[in-house]
MARKE-505169 format. One line per field, with one value per residue (C-alpha): residue number from 1; y, x, z. Coordinates in pm, whole numbers, plus 50000, padded with zeros to 5 digits. Each point is the difference from the previous one (the first is absolute). Layout:
// residues N
pos: NUM; ...
py: Y; ...
px: X; ...
pz: Z; ...
//
This chain:
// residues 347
pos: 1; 2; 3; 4; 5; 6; 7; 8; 9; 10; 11; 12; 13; 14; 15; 16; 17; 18; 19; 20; 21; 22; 23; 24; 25; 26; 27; 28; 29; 30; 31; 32; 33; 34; 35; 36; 37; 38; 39; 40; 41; 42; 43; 44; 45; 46; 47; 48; 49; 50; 51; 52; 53; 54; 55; 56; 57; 58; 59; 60; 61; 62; 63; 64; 65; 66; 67; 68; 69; 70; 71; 72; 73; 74; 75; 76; 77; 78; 79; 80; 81; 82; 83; 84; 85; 86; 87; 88; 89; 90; 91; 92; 93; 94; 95; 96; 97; 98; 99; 100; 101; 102; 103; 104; 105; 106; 107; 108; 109; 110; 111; 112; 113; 114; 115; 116; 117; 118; 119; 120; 121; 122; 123; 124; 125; 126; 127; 128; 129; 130; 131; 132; 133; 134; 135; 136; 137; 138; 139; 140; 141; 142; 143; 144; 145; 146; 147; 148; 149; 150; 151; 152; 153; 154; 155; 156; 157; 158; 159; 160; 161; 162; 163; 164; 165; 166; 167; 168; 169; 170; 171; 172; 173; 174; 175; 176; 177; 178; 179; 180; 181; 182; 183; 184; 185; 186; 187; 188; 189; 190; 191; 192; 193; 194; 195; 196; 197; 198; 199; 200; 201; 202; 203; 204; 205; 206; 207; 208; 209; 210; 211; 212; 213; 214; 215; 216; 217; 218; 219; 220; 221; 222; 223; 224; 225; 226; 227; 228; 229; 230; 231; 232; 233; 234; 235; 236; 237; 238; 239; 240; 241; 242; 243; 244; 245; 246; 247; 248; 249; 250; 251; 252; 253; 254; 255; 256; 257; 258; 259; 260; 261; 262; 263; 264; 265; 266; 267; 268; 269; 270; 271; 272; 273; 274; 275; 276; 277; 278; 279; 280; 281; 282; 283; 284; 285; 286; 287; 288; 289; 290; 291; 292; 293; 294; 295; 296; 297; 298; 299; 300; 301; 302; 303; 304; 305; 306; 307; 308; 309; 310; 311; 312; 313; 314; 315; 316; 317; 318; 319; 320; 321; 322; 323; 324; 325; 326; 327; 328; 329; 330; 331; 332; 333; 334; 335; 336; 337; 338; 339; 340; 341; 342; 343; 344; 345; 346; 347
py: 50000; 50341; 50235; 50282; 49658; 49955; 50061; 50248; 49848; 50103; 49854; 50289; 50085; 50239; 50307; 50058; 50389; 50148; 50027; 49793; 49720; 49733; 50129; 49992; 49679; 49819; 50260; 49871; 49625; 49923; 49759; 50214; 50376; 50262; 49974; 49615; 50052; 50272; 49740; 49734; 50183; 50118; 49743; 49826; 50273; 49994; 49630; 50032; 50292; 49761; 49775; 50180; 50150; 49667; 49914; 50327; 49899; 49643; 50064; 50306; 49950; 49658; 49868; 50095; 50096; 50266; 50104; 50028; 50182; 50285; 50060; 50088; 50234; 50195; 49999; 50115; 50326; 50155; 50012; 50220; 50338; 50125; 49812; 49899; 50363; 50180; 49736; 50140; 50383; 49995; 49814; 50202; 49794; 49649; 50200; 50063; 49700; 50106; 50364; 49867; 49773; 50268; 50191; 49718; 49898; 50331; 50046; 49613; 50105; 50387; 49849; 49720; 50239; 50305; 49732; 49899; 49635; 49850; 49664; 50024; 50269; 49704; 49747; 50215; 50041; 49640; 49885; 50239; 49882; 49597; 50049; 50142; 49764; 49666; 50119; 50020; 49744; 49749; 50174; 49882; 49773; 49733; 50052; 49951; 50022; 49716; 50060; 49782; 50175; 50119; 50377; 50253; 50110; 50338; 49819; 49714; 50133; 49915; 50307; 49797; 50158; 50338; 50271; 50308; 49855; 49915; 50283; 50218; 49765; 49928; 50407; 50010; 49710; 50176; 50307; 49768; 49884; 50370; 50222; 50058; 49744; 50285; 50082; 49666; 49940; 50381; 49900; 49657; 50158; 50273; 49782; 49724; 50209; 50026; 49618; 49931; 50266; 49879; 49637; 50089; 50175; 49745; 49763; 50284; 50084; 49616; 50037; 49670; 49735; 49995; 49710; 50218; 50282; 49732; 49815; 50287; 50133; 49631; 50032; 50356; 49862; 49672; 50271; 50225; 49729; 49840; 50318; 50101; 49608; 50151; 50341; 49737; 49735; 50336; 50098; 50323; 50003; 50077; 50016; 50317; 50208; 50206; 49856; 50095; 50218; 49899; 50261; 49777; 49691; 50286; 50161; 49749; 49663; 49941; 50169; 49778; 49718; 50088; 50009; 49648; 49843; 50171; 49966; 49613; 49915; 50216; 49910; 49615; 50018; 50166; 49751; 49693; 50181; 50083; 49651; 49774; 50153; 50188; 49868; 50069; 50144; 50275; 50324; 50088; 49716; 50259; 50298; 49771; 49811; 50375; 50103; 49676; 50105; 50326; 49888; 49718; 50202; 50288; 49771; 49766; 50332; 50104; 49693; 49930; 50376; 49856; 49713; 50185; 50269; 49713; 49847; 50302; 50117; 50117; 49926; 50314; 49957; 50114; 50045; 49956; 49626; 49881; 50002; 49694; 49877; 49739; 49735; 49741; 49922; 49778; 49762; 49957; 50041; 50044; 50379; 50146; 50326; 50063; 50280; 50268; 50046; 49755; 50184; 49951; 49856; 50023; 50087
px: 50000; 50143; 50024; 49774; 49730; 50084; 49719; 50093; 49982; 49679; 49839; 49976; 50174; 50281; 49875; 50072; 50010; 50072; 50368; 50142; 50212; 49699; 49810; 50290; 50043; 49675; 49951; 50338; 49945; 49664; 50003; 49753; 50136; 50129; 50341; 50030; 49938; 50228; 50260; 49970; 50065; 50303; 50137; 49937; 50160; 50310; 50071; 49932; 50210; 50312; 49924; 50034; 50280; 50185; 49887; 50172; 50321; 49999; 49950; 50215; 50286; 50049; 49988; 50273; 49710; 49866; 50394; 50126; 49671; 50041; 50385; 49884; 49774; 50287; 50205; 49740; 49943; 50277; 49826; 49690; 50006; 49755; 50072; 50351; 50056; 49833; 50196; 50338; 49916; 49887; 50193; 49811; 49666; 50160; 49956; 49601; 49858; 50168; 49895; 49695; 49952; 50069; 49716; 49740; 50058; 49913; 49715; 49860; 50021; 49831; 49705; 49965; 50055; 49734; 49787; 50009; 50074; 50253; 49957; 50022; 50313; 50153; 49876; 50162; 50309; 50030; 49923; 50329; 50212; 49905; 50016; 50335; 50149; 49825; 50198; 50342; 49970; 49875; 50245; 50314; 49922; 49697; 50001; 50325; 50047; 50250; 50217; 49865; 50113; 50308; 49915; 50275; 50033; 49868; 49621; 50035; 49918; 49694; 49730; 49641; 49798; 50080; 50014; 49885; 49724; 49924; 49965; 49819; 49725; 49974; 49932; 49829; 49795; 50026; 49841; 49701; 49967; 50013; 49784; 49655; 49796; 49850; 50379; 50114; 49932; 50251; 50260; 50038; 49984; 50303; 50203; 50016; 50144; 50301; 50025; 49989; 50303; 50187; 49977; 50104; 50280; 50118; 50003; 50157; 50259; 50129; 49929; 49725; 49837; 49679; 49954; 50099; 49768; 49720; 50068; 50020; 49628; 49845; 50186; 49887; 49608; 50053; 50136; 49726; 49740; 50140; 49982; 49606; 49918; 50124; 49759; 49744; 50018; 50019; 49660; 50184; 49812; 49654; 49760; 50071; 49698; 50108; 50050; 50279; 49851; 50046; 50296; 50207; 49943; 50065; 50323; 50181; 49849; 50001; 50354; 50116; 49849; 50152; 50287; 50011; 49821; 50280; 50309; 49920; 49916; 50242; 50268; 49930; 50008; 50355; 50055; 49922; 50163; 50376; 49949; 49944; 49946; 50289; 50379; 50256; 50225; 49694; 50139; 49611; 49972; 50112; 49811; 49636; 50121; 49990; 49717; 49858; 50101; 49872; 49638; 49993; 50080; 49762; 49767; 50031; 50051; 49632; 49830; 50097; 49883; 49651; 50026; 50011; 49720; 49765; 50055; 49930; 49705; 49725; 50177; 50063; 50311; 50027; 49599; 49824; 49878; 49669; 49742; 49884; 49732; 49979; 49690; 49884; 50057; 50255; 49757; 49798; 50183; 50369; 50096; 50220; 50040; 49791; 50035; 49695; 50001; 50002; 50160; 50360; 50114; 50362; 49888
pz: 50000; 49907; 50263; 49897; 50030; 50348; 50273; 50291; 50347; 50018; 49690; 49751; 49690; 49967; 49833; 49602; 50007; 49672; 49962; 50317; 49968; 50060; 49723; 49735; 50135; 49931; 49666; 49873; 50084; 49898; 49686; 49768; 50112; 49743; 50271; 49899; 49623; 49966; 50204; 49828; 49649; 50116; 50105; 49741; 49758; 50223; 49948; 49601; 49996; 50165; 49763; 49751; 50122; 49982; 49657; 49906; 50192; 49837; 49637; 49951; 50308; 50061; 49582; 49780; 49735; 50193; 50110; 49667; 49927; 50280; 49943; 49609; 50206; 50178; 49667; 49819; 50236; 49816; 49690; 50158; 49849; 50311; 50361; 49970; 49805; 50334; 50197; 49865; 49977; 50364; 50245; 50265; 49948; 50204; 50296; 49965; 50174; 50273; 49993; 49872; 50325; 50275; 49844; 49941; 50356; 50115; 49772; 50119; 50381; 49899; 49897; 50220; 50273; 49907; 49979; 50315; 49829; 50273; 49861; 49620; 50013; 50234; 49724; 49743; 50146; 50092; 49628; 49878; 50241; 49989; 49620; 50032; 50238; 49867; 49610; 50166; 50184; 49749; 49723; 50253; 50171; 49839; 49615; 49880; 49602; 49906; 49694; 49727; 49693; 50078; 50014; 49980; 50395; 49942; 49963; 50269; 50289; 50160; 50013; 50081; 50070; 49980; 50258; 49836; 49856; 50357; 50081; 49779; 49935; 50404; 50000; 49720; 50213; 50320; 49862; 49915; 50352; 50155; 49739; 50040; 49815; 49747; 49924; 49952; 49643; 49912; 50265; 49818; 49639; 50080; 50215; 49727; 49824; 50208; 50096; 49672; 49920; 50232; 49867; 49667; 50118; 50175; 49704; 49749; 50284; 50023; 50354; 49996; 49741; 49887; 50223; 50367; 49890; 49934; 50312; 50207; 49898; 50078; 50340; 50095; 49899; 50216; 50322; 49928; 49990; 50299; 50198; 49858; 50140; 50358; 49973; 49892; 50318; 50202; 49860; 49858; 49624; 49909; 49693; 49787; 50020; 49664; 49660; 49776; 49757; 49609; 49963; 50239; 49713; 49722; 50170; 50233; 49917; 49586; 49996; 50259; 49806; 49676; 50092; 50185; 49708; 49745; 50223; 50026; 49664; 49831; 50271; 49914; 49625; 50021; 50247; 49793; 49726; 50150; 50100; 49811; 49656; 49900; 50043; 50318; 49799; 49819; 50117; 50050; 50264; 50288; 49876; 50021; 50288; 50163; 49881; 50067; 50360; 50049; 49868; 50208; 50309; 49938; 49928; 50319; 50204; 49911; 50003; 50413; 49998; 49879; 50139; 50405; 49875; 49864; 50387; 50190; 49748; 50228; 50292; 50254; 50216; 50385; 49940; 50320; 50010; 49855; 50225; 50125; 50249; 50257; 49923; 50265; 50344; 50176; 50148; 49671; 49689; 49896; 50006; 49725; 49766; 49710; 49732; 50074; 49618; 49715; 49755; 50177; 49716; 49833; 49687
//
């Protein structure tokens, strides 16, 4: 029996005051609650997003295909006439994540904080700093990348996943977590735009693979997811009253979408193509193996971005609890939590 089901010593029921620990409790724990729906989701994006996250790491790091494929990739950086060009006229721009991640950490604990949300800034802060920490650690120390082509030293070392994809999508992510739920929809749409900058860069720079920048956006979605499960069992979310109005599909949404749907498929033809169609020795292997690269990771970039907005659709963070009401007595009939409303629905 859970405590919050406990009798007192003198045979009544603790109270389930809107708000108080008990009544997050049972709102969280009941089997048909919004709490337990939202939960369950997450949890069961988290453990897709590992797994995906390992399917990455085993096709293109641990098979000499998918080596041989991402070491055309940082060769063929050299022959991009726009990154690697910006890359080379400003040396400066390798020190903006960092810049970049004094100010987003000020900006996450801001909001959180003039909104009196204790809770989510904690939860934001927490997903940046466990998606940090989890990438270096799993870069030195757990995914090794074995040699199995015989690369030139200069593109063996080990970089999965990477770092500052880390963490500008974990901001980018964080920022979702602390905005109000009317402002989600435009802090997504700009910030994307950064994360996804940043990723590029990182490929054009030499800095990571295709494969780290990849792996680190699945492993920022399974922290974030992890952490929105918590708020959930804590009875921290609630039904969005408001619906996004059709200029959030027009402006955030179908861009977002286009681009995943493009990066992907364009990203895999080249793929296929600087493969397996065209000859090692084609000086045009590098140039699509890049560009291959690039599509692939603005691609993957916005479809976790989708992926974490389609799992928090209608679904109001830090919100006050749904109500619920206590049915029944102890002596005659089992007592548990019921929605008030029926339309509590995670649409």
């Amino acid at each position: 029996m859970a405590p919050y089901d406990r009798l007192r010593t003198d045979g009544s029921i603790p109270s389930l005051e809107n708000g108080t620990w008990w009544y997050a409790a049972v709102a969280g724990e009941a089997a048909d609650s919004f709490s337990a729906r939202v939960r369950k989701r997450m949890r069961r994006a988290c453990l897709g997003s590992v797994l995906l996250m390992a399917v990455v790491y085993a096709g293109l790091v641990l098979t000499a295909t998918g080596q041989r494929w991402e070491n055309a990739v940082l060769t063929g950086r050299f022959t991009d006439e726009t990154l690697a060009a910006a890359h080379e006229a400003n040396p400066s721009l390798q020190h903006i994540t960092v810049y970049s991640l004094a100010v987003a950490l000020l900006v996450l604990t801001a909001i959180g904080m003039l909104r009196r949300r204790y809770a989510l800034t904690v939860t934001a802060l927490g997903a940046v700093a466990a998606s940090l920490f989890l990438a270096e650690v799993l870069r030195r120390f757990l995914l090794a990348r074995p040699d199995l082509v015989e690369a030139p030293a200069h593109l063996s070392p080990n970089s999965f996943p990477s770092g500052h994809t880390a963490i500008a999508v974990s901001v980018m992510f964080g920022l979702t977590l602390v905005v109000p739920y009317r402002a989600r929809g435009l802090a997504v749409g700009l910030c994307a735009l950064w994360a996804l900058a940043v990723g590029a860069y990182t490929v054009a720079a030499g800095w990571h693979r295709p494969s780290d920048v990849i792996g680190a956006d699945l492993l920022v979605l399974a922290v974030v997811c992890g952490l929105v499960a918590v708020l959930a069992r804590r009875g921290k979310v609630a039904p969005a009253r408001t619906r996004h109005l059709p200029l959030f599909t027009l402006f955030v949404v179908a861009p977002l979408a286009l681009v995943a749907v493009g990066g992907l498929g364009s990203g895999t033809v080249l793929l296929i193509d600087s493969m397996y169609v065209l000859e090692p020795a084609d000086p045009s292997v590098p140039r699509l193996a890049h560009r291959a690269g690039q599509a692939l990771v603005a691609g993957a970039g916005t479809a976790v971005t989708l992926v974490l907005l389609a799992l928090l659709r209608r679904v109001d963070l830090g919100a006050t609890p749904v109500p619920y009401r206590l049915t029944g007595t102890v002596a005659t009939e089992p007592t548990g939590p019921f929605p008030t409303e029926a339309d509590h629905e995670i649409s």
